[in-house]
N, C-alpha and C positions, 0 to 999 in steps of 0.2 A: 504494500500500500504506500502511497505518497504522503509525502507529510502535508496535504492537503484531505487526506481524509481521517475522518473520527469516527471510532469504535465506540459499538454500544449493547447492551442488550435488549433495550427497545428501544423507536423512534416514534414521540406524539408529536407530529404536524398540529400547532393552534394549540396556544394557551388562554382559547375561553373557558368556562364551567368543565367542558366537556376534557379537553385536553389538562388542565390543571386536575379536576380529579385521578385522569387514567394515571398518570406521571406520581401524585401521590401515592395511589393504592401500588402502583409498581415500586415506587421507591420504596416504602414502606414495609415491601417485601424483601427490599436488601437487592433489588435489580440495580444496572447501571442503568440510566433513564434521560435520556438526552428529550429535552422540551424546547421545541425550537418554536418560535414566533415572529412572525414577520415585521407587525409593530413594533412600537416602544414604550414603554408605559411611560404614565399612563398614558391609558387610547380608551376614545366614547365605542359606543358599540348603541345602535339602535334595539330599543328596548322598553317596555315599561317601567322596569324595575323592580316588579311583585316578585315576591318569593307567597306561595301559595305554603300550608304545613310539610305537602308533598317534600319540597325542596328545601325546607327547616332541616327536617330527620337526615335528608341527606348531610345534611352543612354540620348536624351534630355528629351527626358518627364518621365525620372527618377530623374532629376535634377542632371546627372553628371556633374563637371565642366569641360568642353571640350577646356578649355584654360588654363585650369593648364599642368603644366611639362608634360613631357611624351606618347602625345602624338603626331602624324603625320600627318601632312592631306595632301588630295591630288584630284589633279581635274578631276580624271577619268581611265581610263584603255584602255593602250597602249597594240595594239595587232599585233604577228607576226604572219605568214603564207604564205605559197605560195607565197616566195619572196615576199610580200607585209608588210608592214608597217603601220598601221593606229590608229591615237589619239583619242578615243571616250571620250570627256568630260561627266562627271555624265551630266542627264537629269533634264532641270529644271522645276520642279513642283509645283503642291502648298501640294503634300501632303506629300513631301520629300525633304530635303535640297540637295543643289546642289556641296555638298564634302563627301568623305570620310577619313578614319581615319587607321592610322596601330597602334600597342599598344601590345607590345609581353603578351602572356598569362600569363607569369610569374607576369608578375605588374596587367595586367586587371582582371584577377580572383580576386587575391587580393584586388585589389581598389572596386568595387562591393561584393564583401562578405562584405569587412568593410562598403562601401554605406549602407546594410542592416544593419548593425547594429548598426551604426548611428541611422537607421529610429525608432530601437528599437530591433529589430531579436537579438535574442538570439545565437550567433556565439560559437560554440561549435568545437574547432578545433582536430586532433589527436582524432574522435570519429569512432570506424570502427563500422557500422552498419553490425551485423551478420544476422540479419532475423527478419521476422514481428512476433508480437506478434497478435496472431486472435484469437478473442472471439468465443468458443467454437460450443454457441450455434447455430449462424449466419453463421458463417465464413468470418467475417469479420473483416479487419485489423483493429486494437486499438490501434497502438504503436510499436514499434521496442526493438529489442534485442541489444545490443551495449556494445562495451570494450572501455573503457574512464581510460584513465592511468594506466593500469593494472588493473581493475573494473570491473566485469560486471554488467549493468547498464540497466535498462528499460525507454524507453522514453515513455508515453501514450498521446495519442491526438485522439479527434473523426476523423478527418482527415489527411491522410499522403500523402506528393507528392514525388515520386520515380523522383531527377534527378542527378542521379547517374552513365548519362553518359552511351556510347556503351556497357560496360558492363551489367550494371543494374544489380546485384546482386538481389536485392531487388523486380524487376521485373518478373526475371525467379525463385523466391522462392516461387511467388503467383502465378504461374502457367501461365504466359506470357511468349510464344516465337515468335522467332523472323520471319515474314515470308519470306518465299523464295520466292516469286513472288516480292519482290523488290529488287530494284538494293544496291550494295554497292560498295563501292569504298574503295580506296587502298590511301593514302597519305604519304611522306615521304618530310623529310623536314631539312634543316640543316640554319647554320648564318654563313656568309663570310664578315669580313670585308674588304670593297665595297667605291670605290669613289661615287657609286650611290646610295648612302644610303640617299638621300637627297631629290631624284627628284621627281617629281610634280606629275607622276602617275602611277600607280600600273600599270605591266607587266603581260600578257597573252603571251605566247607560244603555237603554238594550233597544231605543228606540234612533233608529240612522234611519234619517231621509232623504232621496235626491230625489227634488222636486216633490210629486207624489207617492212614488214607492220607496215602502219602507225596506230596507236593505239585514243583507243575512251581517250581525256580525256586533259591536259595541262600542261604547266611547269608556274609556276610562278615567280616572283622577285618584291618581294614589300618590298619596301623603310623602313624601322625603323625609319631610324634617328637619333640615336647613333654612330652611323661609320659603324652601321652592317647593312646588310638585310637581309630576308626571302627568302630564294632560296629554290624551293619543288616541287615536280609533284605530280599532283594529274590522278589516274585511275579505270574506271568502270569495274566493273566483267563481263560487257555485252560482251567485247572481247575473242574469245576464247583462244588467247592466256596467258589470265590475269592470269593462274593460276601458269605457268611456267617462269613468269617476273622476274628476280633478280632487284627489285625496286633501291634498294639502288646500286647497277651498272648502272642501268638508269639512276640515279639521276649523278654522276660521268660523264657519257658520254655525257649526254647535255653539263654539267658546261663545259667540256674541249673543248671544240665549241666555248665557251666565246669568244670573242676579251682579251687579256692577262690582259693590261691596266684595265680591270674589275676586278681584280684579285678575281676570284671566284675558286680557288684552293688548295689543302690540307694544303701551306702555310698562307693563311688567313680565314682557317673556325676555329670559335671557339667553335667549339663542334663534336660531334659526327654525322653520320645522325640517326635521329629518325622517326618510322612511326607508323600510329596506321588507325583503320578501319574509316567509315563514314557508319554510319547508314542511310538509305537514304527515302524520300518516304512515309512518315509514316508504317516503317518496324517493327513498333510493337503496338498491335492493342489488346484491346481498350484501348482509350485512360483514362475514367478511367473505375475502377470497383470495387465491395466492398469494398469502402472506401478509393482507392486510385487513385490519378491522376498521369498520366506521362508528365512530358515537358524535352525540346529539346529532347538532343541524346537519353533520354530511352525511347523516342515515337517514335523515326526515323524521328525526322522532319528538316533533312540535304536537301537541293535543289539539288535535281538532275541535276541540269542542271548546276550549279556552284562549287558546291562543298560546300555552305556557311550556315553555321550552328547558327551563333552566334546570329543573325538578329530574326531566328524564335525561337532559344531556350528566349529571352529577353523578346519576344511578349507573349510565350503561359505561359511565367511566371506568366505576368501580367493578364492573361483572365484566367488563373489558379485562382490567387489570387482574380479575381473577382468574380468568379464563387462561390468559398469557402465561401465567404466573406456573398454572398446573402444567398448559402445554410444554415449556421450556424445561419443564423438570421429566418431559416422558424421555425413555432413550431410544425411539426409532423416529425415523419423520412420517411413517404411516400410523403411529399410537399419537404424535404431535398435531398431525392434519385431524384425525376424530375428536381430540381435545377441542381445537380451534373452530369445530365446526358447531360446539356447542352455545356457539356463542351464539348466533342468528338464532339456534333452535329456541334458547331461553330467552331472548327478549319474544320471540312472537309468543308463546308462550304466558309470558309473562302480560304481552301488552297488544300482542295481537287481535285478539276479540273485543278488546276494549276499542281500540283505534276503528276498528270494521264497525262499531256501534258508533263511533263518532262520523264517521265517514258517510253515514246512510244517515244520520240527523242534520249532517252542513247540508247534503242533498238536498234535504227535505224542505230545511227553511231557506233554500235560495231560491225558493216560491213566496213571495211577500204575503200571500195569501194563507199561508199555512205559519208562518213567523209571525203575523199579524193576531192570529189566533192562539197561539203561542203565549205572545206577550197579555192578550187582553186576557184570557182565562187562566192562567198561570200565576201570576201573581198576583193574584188579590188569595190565593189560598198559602198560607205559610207551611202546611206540614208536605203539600206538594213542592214548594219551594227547599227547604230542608232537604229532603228527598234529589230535588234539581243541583243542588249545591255540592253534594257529595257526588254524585255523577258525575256533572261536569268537572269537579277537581280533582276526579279519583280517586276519593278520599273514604273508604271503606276499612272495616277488620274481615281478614279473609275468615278469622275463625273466630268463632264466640259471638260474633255481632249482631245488631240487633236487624230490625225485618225489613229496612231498607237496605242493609249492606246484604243481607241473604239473595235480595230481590237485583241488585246491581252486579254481586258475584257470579247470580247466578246467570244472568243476558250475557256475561262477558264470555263465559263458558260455553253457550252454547253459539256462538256468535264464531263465524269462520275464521280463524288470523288472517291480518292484515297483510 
C-alpha cells in the first residue's frame, strides 16, 4: 500500500445520526473505525429538530448526556385541525421514556460525531468520499476513494457503511437506486425568534392548503429553547399537486396566519428558509451488498407516516455495528457473507410491516378527500387520537402492553415488509 492509503476495520461514509452511531457501536467494540465526513463542523443539516421518545432510548443507550446544555425536552405533541385543538402527552411505557427532546442539527450532529470519537472512531472531518474502491476480482467494495486537504487518499477496510445521507453518493456509485414505488417527501424549514420557544410541547398543524385543497402532510413548530424555534412543513409526493407547490411560499403563508404576538415573521427569522428531500420507506434496497451496508437516509429509513428520520437512522447504526461486529469475528467469508446478510433481514423484520402500513396510509390521504375526513372526524375524539399518536410515532410495548399496542403490533405483523 502507499503511504496515501489508510487501514481500517470498518469505513462509515457520513457522520450524521446514522454514521456517528455505526462508528460508536463499532468503536465501542474495540474495532478500528475510520469516520470520514465530508463537512466540517459544525454544519446545518435541514431538519426539524424533534427527537420523538423513539430517538430519546436510542440517545440513552449511547450514553449521551441528556442533561447537559442544549438540549429541550418536552411532554408531547400538541395538534391542530379542524378547529380543534388537542395535547397528546408522549405515551408511557416500559420500553420508551415518556419525553422528548429538540436539539438543532447544527450542535446534535456534532455532539454525536464527537460521542464517537470519544468511544474511539476515528473522526476524519473535511474528507469528500469520491467512490468505492472494489477489488477486481469479486466486485466487491475494499475501501473508498477520498480528497482529504487537497490529497487524494485511499481508505481500505473489509467493511464499509454508506451513511451519506439522501444523496448517497456512494450508494448510487455501486449501482443502488432509488425506488419509485416509495413515497418521499418535500420538507422546508426556517428559525423565528419566538416567545414560544420554550413551551412544553412540540406543534403539529395537520391542516396545509394550496388554494382549495387540502394537502397530505403538516406544519410544524417545535420549541428550541434559545429564543428561537423550528417553524417547517413537511409534504408527501402522494399529492398530485406536490409537484407544482412553491414550498417555501407555503411555508410564508401559514406563518402569516400566526397570531402576531408569535412573531413568526421576516422580522424575526434568523435565516433563510431551507429545504431538502426525505427518503422515505426503505427507498433504497438492499440494505446491504458486497461489502456494504446502508443506514438511515441512504437506506430510506425516514417514517412515512411522521416524517422522522433520526430515531431509525441511531437504531440501524447500532444493529449495523452489530451485525459487522459478529461478521468480522466468523473465520470463513461464506459464515461472514450469512452474518452480513442479517442485517436487511432484521431491519425488515423489525420495520418492515410497519413502513408497508405507512406506505398504504400516505396513499390514502394524498386524496384530500379522505385526509379531509381524517382530520374533521379524528380529532375531536382523544382516545382515537392516543391510539393515532402511538402509531404514527411507533411508539408501542411489543410485550405486556396495553390494547392499543396489541392492536398496532398486531397490523404491523400481518402487514407484508416493506
Amino acid at each position: 500500500m502507499t503511504d496515501s492509503t489508510r487501514q481500517a476495520d470498518a469505513i462509515v461514509v457520513g457522520a450524521g445520526p446514522a454514521g456517528a452511531s455505526t462508528a460508536y457501536w463499532l468503536a465501542q467494540s474495540g474495532l478500528d473505525v475510520a469516520l470520514l465526513e465530508k463537512a466540517t463542523f459544525p454544519r446545518d443539516k435541514i431538519c426539524g429538530d424533534g427527537l420523538t421518545p423513539r430517538a430519546v432510548r436510542a440517545l440513552i443507550g449511547m450514553g449521551v448526556d441528556l442533561d447537559a446544555p442544549g438540549w429541550t425536552r418536552n411532554k408531547g405533541l400538541r395538534i391542530y385541525g379542524a378547529g380543534v385543538k388537542i395535547e397528546l402527552p408522549w405515551p408511557e411505557l416500559a420500553s420508551f421514556p415518556d419525553f422528548g427532546l429538540v436539539r438543532t442539527r447544527t450542535s446534535l450532529d456534532q455532539l454525536l460525531a464527537e460521542h464517537a470519537a470519544k468511544a474511539g472512531a476515528r473522526l476524519i472531518q473535511g474528507c469528500n468520499v469520491t467512490g468505492p474502491v472494489l477489488d477486481e476480482r469479486t466486485d466487491r467494495i475494499i475501501g473508498v476513494k477520498a480528497v482529504h486537504e487537497g490529497e487524494e487518499v485511499e481508505f481500505r477496510a473489509p467493511l464499509v457503511v454508506a451513511a451519506d445521507g439522501n444523496s448517497t453518493r456512494l450508494s448510487l456509485a455501486m449501482g443502488l437506486r432509488r425506488r419509485e414505488d416509495r413515497p418521499m417527501g418535500v420538507a422546508v424549514r426556517r428559525y423565528y425568534r419566538t416567545p414560544r420557544h420554550d413551551d412544553e410541547y412540540m406543534e403539529a398543524w395537520l391542516e396545509l392548503w394550496d388554494g382549495r385543497r387540502l394537502l397530505p402532510g403538516y406544519g410544524w413548530i417545535f420549541p428550541v429553547g434559545d429564543g428561537t424555534s423550528n417553524v417547517g412543513v413537511g409534504l408527501l409526493n402522494t399529492s398530485k399537486a406536490f409537484q407544482n407547490i412553491n414550498y417555501r411560499n407555503m411555508l410564508r403563508d401559514w406563518t402569516a396566519q400566526m397570531p402576531e404576538e408569535w412573531r413568526m415573521d421576516e422580522d424575526h427569522a434568523t435565516g433563510p428558509i431551507r429545504g431538502a428531500g426525505l427518503p422515505m420507506g426503505f427507498n433504497r434496497q438492499p440494505h446491504y451488498t458486497r461489502g456494504m451496508l446502508l443506514a438511515g437516509d441512504a437506506g430510506g429509513m425516514i417514517n412515512p407516516f411522521n416524517g422522522e428520520g433520526i430515531d431509525y437512522a441511531l437504531e440501524s447504526g447500532r444493529l449495523a455495528a452489530e451485525i459487522m461486529v459478529q461478521a468480522l469475528a466468523r473465520s470463513t467469508p461464506a459464515q461472514r457473507e450469512r452474518t452480513l446478510y442479517e442485517y436487511p433481514r432484521i431491519l425488515k423484520e423489525e420495520h418492515g410491516g410497519y413502513f408497508t402500513l405507512a406506505r398504504l396510509f400516505v396513499q390514502a390521504i394524498g386524496d384530500p378527500r379522505v385526509m379531509k375526513f381524517l382530520t374533521a372526524h379524528g380529532l375531536p375524539h382523544p382516545t382515537l387520537m392516543r391510539f393515532t399518536l402511538k402509531l404514527l410515532a411507533n411508539l408501542t410495548d411489543r410485550r405486556g402492553g396495553d390494547a392499543m399496542d396489541r392492536v398496532i403490533n398486531a397490523m404491523q405483523k400481518v402487514a407484508p415488509a416493506a
